[in-house]
Structure formats: C-alpha cells, structure tokens
BATORSE-123912 format. One record per residue (C-alpha): residue in three letters; x, y, z. Coordinates in steps of 0.25 Angstrom, whole numbers, padded with zeros to 4 digits, always signed. Layout:
! residues N
alaXYZ...
This chain:
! residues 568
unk+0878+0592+0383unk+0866+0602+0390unk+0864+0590+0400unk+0879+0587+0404unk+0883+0602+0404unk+0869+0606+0411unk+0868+0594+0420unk+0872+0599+0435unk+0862+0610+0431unk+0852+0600+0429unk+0855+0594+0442unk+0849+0602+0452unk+0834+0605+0444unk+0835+0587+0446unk+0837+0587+0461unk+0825+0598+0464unk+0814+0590+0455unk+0818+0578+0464unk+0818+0585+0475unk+0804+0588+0471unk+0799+0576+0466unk+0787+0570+0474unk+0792+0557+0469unk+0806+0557+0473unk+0807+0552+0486unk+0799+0541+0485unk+0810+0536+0474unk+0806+0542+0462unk+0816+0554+0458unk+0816+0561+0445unk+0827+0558+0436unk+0836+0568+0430unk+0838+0559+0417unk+0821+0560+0416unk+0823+0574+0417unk+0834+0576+0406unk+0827+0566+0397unk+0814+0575+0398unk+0823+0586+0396unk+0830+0580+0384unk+0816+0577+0377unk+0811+0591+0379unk+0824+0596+0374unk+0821+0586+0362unk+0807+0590+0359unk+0809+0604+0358unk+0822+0600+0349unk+0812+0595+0339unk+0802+0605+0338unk+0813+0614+0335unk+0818+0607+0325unk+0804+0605+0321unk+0803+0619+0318unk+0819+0622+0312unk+0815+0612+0303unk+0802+0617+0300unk+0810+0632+0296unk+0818+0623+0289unk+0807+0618+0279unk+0802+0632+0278unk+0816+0637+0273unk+0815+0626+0263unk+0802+0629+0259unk+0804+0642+0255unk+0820+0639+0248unk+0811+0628+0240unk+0798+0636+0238unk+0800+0640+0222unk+0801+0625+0220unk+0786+0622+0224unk+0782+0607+0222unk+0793+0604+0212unk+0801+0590+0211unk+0814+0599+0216unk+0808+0605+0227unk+0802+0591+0234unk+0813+0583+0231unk+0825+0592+0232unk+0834+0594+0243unk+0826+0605+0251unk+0813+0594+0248unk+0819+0583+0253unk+0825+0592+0265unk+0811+0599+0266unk+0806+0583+0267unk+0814+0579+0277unk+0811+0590+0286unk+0797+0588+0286unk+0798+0573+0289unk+0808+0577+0301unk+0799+0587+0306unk+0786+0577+0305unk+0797+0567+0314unk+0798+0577+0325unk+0782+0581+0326unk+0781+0595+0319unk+0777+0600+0306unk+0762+0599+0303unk+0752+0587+0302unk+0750+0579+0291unk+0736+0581+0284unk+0728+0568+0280unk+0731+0564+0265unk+0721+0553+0257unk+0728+0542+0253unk+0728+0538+0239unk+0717+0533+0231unk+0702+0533+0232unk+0692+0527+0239unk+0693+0525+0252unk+0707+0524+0258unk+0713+0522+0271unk+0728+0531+0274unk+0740+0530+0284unk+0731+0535+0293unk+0720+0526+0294unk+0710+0536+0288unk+0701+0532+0278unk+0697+0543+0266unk+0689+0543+0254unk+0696+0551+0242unk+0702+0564+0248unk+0694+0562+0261unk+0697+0558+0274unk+0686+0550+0278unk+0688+0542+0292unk+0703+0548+0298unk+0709+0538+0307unk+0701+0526+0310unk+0705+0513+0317unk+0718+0507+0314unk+0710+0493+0316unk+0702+0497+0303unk+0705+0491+0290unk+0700+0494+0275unk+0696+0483+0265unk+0699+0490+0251unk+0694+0479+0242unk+0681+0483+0238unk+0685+0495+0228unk+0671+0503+0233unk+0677+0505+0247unk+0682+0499+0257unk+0679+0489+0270unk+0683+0493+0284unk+0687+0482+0294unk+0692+0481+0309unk+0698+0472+0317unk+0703+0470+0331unk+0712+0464+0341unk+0700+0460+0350unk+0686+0454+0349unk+0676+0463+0347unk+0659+0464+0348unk+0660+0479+0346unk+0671+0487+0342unk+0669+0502+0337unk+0680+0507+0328unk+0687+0520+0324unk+0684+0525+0310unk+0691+0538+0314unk+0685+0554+0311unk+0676+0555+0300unk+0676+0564+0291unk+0666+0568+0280unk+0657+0581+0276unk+0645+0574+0281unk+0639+0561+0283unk+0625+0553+0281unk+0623+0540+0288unk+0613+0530+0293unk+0612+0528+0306unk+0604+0517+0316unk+0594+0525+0324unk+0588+0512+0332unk+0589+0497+0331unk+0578+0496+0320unk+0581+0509+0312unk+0593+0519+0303unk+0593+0534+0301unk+0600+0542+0293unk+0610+0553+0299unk+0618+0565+0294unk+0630+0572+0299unk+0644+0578+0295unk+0652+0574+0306unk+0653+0560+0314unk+0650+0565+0327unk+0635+0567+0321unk+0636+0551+0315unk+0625+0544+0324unk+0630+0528+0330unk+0625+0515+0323unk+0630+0522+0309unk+0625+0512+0298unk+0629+0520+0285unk+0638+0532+0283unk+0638+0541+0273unk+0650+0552+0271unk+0652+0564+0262unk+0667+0567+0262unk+0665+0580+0253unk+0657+0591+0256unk+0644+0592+0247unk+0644+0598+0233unk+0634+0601+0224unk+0640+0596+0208unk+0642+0611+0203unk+0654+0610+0213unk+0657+0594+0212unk+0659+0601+0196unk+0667+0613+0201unk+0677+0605+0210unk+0677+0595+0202unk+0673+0585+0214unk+0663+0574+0220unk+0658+0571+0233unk+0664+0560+0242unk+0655+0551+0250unk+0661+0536+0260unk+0651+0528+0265unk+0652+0518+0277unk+0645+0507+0281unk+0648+0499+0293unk+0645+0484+0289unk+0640+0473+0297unk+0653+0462+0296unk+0651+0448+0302unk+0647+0451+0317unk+0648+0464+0317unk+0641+0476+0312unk+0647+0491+0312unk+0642+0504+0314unk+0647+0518+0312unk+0647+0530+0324unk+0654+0541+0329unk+0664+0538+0339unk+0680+0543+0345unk+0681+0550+0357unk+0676+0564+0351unk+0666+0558+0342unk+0673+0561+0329unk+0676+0546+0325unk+0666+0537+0315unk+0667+0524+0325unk+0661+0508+0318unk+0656+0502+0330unk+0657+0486+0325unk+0648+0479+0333unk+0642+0462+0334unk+0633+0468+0343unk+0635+0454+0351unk+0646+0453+0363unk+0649+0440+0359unk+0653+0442+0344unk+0665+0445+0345unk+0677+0448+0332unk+0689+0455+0330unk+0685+0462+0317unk+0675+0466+0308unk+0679+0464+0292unk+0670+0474+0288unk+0666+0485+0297unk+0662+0496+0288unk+0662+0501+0275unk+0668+0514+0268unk+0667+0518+0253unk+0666+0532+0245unk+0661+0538+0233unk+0655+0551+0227unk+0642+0546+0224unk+0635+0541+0239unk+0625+0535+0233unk+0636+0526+0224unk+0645+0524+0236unk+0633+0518+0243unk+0629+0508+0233unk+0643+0503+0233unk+0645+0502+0246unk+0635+0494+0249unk+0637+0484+0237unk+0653+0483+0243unk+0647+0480+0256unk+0638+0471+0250unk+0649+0463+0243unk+0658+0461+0255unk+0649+0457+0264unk+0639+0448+0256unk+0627+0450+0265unk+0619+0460+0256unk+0615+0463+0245unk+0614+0477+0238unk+0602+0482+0233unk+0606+0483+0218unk+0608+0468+0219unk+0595+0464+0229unk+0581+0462+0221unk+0571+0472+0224unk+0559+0469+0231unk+0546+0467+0225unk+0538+0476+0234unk+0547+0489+0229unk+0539+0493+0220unk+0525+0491+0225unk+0518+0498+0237unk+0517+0490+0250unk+0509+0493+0262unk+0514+0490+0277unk+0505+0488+0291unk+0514+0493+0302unk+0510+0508+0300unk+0495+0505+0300unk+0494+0493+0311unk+0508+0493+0317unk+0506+0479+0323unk+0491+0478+0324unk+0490+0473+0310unk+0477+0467+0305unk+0472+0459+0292unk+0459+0469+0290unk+0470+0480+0293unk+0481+0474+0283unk+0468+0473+0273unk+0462+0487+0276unk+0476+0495+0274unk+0478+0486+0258unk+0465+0491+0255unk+0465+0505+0261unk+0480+0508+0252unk+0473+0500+0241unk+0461+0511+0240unk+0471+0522+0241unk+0477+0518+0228unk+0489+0514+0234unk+0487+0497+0236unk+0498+0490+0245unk+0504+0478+0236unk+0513+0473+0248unk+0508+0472+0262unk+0520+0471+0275unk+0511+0466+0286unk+0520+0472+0297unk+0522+0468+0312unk+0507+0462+0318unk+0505+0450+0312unk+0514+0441+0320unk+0511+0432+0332unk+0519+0438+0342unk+0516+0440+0358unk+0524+0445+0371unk+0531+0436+0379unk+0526+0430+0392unk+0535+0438+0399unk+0529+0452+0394unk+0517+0456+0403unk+0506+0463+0395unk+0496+0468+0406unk+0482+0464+0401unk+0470+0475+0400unk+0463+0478+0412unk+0447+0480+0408unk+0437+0482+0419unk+0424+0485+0419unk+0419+0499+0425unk+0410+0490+0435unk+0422+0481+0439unk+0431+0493+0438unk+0421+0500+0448unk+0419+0488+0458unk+0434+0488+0460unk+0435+0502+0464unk+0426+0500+0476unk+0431+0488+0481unk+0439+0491+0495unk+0450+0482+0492unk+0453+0488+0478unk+0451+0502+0483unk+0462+0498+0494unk+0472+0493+0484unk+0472+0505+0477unk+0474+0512+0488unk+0488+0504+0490unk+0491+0503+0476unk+0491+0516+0470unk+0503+0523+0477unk+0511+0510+0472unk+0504+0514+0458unk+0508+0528+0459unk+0523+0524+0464unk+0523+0516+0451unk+0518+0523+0443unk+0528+0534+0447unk+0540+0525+0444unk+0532+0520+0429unk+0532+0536+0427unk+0548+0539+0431unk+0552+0527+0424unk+0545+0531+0411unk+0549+0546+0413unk+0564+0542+0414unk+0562+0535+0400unk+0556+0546+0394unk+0565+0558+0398unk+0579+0551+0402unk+0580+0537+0394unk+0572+0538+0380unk+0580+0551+0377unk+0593+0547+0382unk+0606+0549+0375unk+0615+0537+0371unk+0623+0531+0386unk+0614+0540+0393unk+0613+0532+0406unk+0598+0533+0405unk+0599+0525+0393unk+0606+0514+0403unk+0599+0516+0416unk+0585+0512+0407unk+0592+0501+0400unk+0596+0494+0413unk+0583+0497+0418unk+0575+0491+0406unk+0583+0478+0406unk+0581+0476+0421unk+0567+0482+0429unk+0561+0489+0419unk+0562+0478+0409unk+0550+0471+0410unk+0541+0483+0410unk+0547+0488+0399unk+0545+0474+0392unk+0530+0474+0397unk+0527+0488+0392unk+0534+0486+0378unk+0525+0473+0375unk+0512+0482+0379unk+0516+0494+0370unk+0525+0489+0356unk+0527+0473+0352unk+0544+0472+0353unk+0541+0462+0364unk+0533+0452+0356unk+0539+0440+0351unk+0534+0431+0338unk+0528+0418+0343unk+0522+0414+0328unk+0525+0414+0315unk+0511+0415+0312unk+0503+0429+0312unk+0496+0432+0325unk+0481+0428+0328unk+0478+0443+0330unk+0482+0444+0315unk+0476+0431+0311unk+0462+0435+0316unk+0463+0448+0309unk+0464+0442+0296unk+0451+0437+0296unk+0441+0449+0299unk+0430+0446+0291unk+0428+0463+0288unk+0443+0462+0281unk+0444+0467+0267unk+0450+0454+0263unk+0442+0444+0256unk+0445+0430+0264unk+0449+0438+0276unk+0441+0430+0285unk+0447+0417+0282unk+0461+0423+0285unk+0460+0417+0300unk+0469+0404+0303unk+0482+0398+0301unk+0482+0402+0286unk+0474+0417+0288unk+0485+0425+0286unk+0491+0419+0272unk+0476+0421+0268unk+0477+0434+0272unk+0489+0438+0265unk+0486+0432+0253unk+0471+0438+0253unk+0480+0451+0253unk+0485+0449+0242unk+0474+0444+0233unk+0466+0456+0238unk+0475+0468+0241unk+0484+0466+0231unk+0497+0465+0239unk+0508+0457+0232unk+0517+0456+0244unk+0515+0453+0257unk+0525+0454+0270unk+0524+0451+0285unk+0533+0459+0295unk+0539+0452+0305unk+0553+0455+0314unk+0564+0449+0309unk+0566+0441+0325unk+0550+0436+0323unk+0545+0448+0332unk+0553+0461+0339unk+0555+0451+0351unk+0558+0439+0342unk+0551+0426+0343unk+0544+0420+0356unk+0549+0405+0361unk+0535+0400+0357unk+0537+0404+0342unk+0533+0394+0332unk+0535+0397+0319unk+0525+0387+0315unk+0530+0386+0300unk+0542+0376+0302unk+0555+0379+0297unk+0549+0388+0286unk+0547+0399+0297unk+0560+0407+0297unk+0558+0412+0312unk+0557+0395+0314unk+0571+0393+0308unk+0575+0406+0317unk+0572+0400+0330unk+0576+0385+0325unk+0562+0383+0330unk+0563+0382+0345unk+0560+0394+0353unk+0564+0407+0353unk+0571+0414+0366unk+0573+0429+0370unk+0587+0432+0366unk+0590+0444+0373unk+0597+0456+0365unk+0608+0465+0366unk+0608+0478+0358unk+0621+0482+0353unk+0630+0495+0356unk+0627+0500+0343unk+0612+0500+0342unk+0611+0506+0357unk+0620+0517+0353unk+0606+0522+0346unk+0595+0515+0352unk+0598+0512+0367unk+0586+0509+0371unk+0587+0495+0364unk+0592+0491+0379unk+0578+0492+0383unk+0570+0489+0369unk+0559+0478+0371unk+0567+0468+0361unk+0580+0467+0373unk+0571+0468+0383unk+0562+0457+0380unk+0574+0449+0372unk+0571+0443+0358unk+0565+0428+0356unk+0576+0422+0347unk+0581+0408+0344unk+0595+0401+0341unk+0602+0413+0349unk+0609+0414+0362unk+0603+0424+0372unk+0607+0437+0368unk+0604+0445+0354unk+0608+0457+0347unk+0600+0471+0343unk+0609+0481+0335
C-alpha cells in the first residue's frame, strides 16, 4: 500500500540519481525496482529486530507471571513454558537473543560434539578442528585421530583447532640428532617439531583441597604417530597463532597418499604417569612395530657399571689408551665391566674429490735462501695485494656468517642467501674446510678396523699381556678378548653409524666377510653411490642450517636407492 499510494513521490528522487549516475549514459541506469527492493529489505530487517526485542519483553512478562513456579514440571511444560519455548527458538531464527555456551557431551573419556570440538570430562580441550578429521573410539583408553583428503598429498598440515589447557609440558626436536623438553601455558609458546605433548586441563591442587573439593586433576596426552609413509608432528599454527597444527609429512615429494589412518594420538586420565603407560601400550597394540618396555627383556649391562671412549679420545682412540683408562677406573675402585669403544676404530677416508692441503715444512736454511732470491722477492711483490684482496673477501664472508646467518631467525633471508650460496660457490670450500676440521665428510671404505688402530694394539709398553702379538688380520679379536681376560669386562661394544660412516660407505667398500656382513647385504655387494639428500620442511623449521650441513653437501654413499635421500 506505502509503495502504490507513495509511488509518484518516489518518482522524482529516481530520476536525479540517474541523472547523477556515472554509469548511466553509457547504458547502465539504476533501476527503481533495485531501489524499492533495497528499500523493502531494509524495511524488513529492521522489522525483525523489533520483533526481536517485543518478543524479548514478551519472555520477560512471562517470566515474571511464571516466577513462583521455579523449575517445576508445570512451570516448563505449561502453556506460558511452552509459549516461553517457542519464543526463544523464533527469536534464535531471526539472530537475536544470546549465544549459546559450549556444553560437553555425555559421557567420559574423550568425546567429540556437534561442534567438532573434542573434550576430556567437563573440559574443552581442542574447539573446532578440521572437519576432514575423524576419531577411532575402539580402543577404550583413548581414541585414534585420522585424516583424509580429496587430493594427493606429501605434506599436509591440519587444524586441531584452539587449545585450551592450564599449562603444558612437551618434548620437542631441537636439531636433526637431538629432543628437549619445553614448558608453557599457552600454544603460542608451543615450539615446531612437537614429538610428545602433555596437558593439564585443571589448575594445580595440592590433596588438602582435592579432599576439600572433592576433585582430581585432569591430564590428555598427544602423541603424533608415525603411520605407513608418513610421520606427524605437532606445532602452533592459524592465522593468529592460536591453533595446535599436525603437520603430516613423507618427507619425499614422490610419496604421495590421500590419508593418514593414524595421524595422532589423544587419551586422558588423573594419574600422568598412568595415562602414559597406557598410551603407549594402545599405540603399541595398533601398530605392531614396538614393543612397550614392560613386555621388552632388560639388558644385561643395566645393572653393571660401563666405561665409554668418546669423552676421553673423541676419535683418536688407541689400544695403550683403551688399556690405560680400564686400568686407571679399576685402581679408583670403580672397575669398568662393559667397554663402548666409540667412533676411531673404522677404516674410513675422504673422498678423492676433497682436497686436504698437505703441511708445508721448510728448513730455516731453505726458508732463508728463498727470501733472497730475486725472483721470489718479485713474486711477492705481485702476489701479495692479490693476498690481501683475498684475504679481505675470506674476512667479509666469515663476518657475515658470524653476525647475519648463525644467529638468524627462521625465513630470515639470510638463512637463504647462505643456502644458495653454500650449494653453489661456496660449496666446495665449505667441503674442503669441513674434512680439515670434523670427520662428517669421511665415508667407510672397510669393515675391518683401520691400520692406524691395528698398529696401536701392539705397542710392546701396553699394560696388556700379548699386546704385541695383537698386529695382523686377527689383532683386533686378540685384543678384545685380552680385555677380557684381564680387565674384567664382560661386554664389549663397537660404535659405528648406522649408514657405515656420517657420509655413508665409499664405492670401493668391501666388506670382506661375505654375505655375513650386514653392510654387504645393505649394498647387495656392488658399490655404493652418493645419493644426494633432501632435508624435509619439518626438520628445517628448527635446524636450517641442514641446507648447508656437510652430509648434503658431500651427498651419502648408499646402494639399492635412486639419487635422491631423505634427513628429517
């Protein structure tokens, strides 16, 4: 009726906003019907909230005509009760009225609600995670989380949604080779590469006020799992870092799948300690591929006092040495009965590649001769600006290392400037300093202890009795088992790297024992090649400089790969 009585008034308000309209000349015009249709929905909206707020008086009024009735049957059930209802579900239909607050579901454990949140008991433990995440409720001491997507994935990092807790302990990767423990209340504090991740929902209480209120304390562990190609990880994440992100990872481009079965684990308990020990034998049970340590026999060395070599050699072991240290702990009253004979022992070497300048001696008469002879004084003359220039530039490069790169925070572009730089001009400096100063570029080219090792086994001054009939083929069985006869050690163990050497095996190796040698039946006994290797995201995300690390730059001797590896 307002538009049909009103409309010649309506008229002339259209014809100036064409008549101002950029567009309409060019044959765009503005439409009265838009305009009465905006018009209308305004009219529309601001209906509603007025009905919004008449209904809301409304409820009022019924509260307090209702009031003496309290929670009574008659009261939720009567006419002004089921009014009273349908009110409030009209008013939730229009927008208005306040927000619902998040109720746990029935039940105990952990449970999953309407609104993919997962809680432990009465807490709300992980509010809105991924809607491609499922729970695997059959084991009855928690429950497996799973994810699956519409593509092929080698990395995929998922939403567990907003953690919440009252603090948190976890074990976190600090480097390739190494975990720390880490504390914190919030997610925001949680550090990347999260291995294990401990919760306390409720807020510490000593037991006079557990026995006063009449309560306990709440703990949920999860542990991201390693399922079929991948492995998983926990991290903070979101757009405002408030998120607990599983990053689930093959770590290779070319392994490819569309889910992981078991990407993580969640249980609770009141007792940590318990809830650990249960965790671990459900994870255990599901995926076969260990053993908890209540079912594992013990070693026979954890009772008895061992003694190893690295801290007093590193890798400069000897058998005198060895011999000395056995008898030094056994006149302290303290004698070793197990001996780790740690990295020194092998036969490994450099490549060819790898130039190792040798050391220049020179007498002081052939030093002085060449200082007067014209032609060496006129070389110096041309050589050393070049030196200094050099030297100049060995100086800047090693000061930008120092003060920009080994400080630098995660994606600095210093971090990727050096990495380009150490896989491309610097790389083989960088190569040929590491082999002078640490043993990451040596590869294993026997299965037999090394002559330097051999020939120090049969020192006639050693300790030993026999020790100078320990040369040879066989000198180094004698010598172990001379330890034992006269030292007293009941076990003895050889370190060695689990890939032969840090750089792997070279392509001469020969293992020398047949197809007993387990490094033999690792390189199906044709030599090794380097197989270069790629460190994955997660691993850089706390140790970046993997990219220049002297195992990817000098690549690892492998056999029955392709050409490329996997760190991390």
């Amino acid at each position: 009726h307002l538009w049909r009585s009103r409309g010649e008034a309506w008229r002339q308000p259209l014809a100036e906003m064409q008549s101002l309209n950029p567009f309409h000349g060019g044959g765009f015009a503005v439409s009265s019907t838009v305009v009465r249709s905006i018009l209308l929905a305004s009219l529309i909206l601001a209906g509603s909230r007025v009905s919004g707020f008449l209904m809301s008086m409304s409820e009022n009024a019924l509260n307090m005509k209702g009031g003496n009735a309290g929670g009574s049957k008659s009261g939720q059930n009567g006419p002004s009760g089921r009014r009273r209802n349908s009110l409030t579900a009209f008013r939730k239909r229009l927008g208005g009225g306040p927000k619902e607050t998040l109720a746990p579901p029935p039940g105990t454990g952990i449970r999953k609600d309407g609104t993919n949140s997962i809680w432990a008991g009465k807490y709300l433990v992980l509010e809105s995670i991924d809607k491609n995440l499922g729970l695997d409720v059959g084991d009855k001491r928690g429950v497996f989380v799973r994810t699956y997507a519409k593509s092929m994935f080698s990395r995929r990092e998922v939403s567990l949604g907003r953690m919440n807790c009252d603090s948190w302990m976890a074990s976190t990767r600090q480097k390739l080779w190494w975990m720390v423990p880490s504390w914190g209340a919030s997610v925001e504090e949680l550090p990347p590469e999260c291995q294990f991740l401990l919760l306390r929902m409720s807020p510490s209480l000593d037991d006079e006020s557990k026995r006063d209120e009449g309560g306990e304390d709440t703990y949920v562990v999860l542990i991201p799992m390693v399922c079929g190609p991948y492995r998983s990880s926990l991290r903070c994440g979101g757009l405002e870092k408030d998120q607990l992100v599983t990053t689930v990872e093959s770590g290779d481009a070319a392994v490819l799948c569309n889910q992981a079965a078991d990407m993580c684990y969640i249980a609770t308990g009141s007792d940590p300690y318990a809830l650990l020990s249960d965790a671990f034998a459900a994870i255990s049970a599901r995926s076969a591929t260990f053993r908890v340590r209540t079912q594992k026999t013990l070693p026979p060395t954890l009772d008895l006092f061992g003694w190893c070599t690295w801290d007093a050699f590193y890798t400069d072991v000897t058998g005198d040495g060895i011999a000395q240290g056995l008898d030094s702990l056994r006149s302290g009253g303290t004698p070793a009965k197990f001996l780790i004979i740690d990295d020194g022992w092998q036969d490994v070497r450099n490549d060819d590649t790898i130039w190792i300048p040798p050391a220049k001696t020179r007498s002081p008469s052939e030093q002085h001769r060449r200082s007067r002879h014209p032609v060496t004084r006129a070389l110096d003359g041309v050589k050393a600006p070049v030196f200094r220039a050099w030297s100049m530039v060995q100086d800047s490069v090693e000061w930008y290392y120092d003060n920009k790169v080994e400080r630098a925070p995660l994606e600095s572009i210093h971090l990727r400037i050096w990495g380009v730089l150490a896989n491309t001009v610097l790389k083989k400096r960088l190569l040929d300093r590491s082999a002078r100063t640490m043993d990451y570029t040596k590869r294993l080219v026997s299965a037999r202890a090394s002559d330097r090792f051999l020939s120090s086994l049969s020192k006639p001054d050693s300790t030993l009795v026999g020790a100078e009939h320990s040369g040879g083929s066989n000198g180094f069985r004698n010598f172990l088992r001379a330890c034992k006869d006269q030292k007293g050690l009941k076990y003895i163990y050889c370190w060695h790297a689990l890939l032969g050497y840090w750089s792997g095996v070279g392509g001469e190796f020969n293992a020398e024992f047949g197809a007993k040698s387990p490094i033999q039946g690792a390189t199906d006994g044709h030599g090794a090649k380097p197989v270069r290797v790629v460190p994955s995201k997660g691993i850089l995300a706390v140790e970046p400089q993997l990219k220049w690390d002297p195992l990817l730059l000098n690549r690892i001797g492998m056999s029955g790969m392709g050409s490329h590896g996997v760190i991390g």
